[in-house]
C-alpha positions as CSV (number, residue, x, y, z in Angstrom):
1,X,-4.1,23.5,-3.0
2,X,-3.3,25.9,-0.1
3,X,0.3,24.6,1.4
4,X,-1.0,24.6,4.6
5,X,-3.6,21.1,3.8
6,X,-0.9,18.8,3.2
7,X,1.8,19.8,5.6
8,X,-0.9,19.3,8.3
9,X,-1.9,16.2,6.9
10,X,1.5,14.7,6.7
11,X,2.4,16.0,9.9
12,X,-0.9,13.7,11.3
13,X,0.0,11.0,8.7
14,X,3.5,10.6,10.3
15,X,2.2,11.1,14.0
16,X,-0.4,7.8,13.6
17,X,2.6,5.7,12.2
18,X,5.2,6.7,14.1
19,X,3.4,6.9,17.5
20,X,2.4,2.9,18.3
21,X,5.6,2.1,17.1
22,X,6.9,4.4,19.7
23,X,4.1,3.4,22.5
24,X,4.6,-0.4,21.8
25,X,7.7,-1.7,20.1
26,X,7.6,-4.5,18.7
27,X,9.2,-7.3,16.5
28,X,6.0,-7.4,13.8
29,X,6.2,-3.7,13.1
30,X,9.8,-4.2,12.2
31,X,8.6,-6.7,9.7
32,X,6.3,-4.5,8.3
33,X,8.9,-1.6,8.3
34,X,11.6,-3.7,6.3
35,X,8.8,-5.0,3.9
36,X,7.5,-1.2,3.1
37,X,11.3,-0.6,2.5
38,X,11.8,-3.3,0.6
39,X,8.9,-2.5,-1.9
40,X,11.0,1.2,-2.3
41,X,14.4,-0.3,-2.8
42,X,12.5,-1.9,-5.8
43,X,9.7,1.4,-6.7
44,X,12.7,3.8,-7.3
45,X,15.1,1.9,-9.9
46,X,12.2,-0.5,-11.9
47,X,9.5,2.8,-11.9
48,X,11.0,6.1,-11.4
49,X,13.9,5.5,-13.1
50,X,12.4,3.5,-15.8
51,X,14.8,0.4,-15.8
52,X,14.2,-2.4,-18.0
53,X,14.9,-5.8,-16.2
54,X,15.5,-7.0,-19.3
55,X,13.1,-9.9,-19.6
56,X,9.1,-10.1,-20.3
């Protein structure tokens, strides 16, 4: 894929996320902010890093 697609694509990607936040700030998107966090504080040690929790 030529670079070009997906640097534009992130840049429009990032421009709809981060521009009502921006706009309009409010409490709700904060909610949603810590929960999408939250599920990559988790992703990254049980999934990339292949850590066994050690019970199932």
């Amino acid at each position: 894929v030529f670079i070009l697609i997906p640097v534009v694509f992130f840049l429009v990607s990032a421009f709809l996320v981060i521009a009502p936040i921006v706009q309009d700030p409010r409490i709700e998107i904060l909610y949603a902010l810590f929960f999408i966090l939250g599920g990559l504080v988790l992703y990254f040690p049980f999934v990339c890093f292949k850590l066994d929790r050690g019970c199932f």
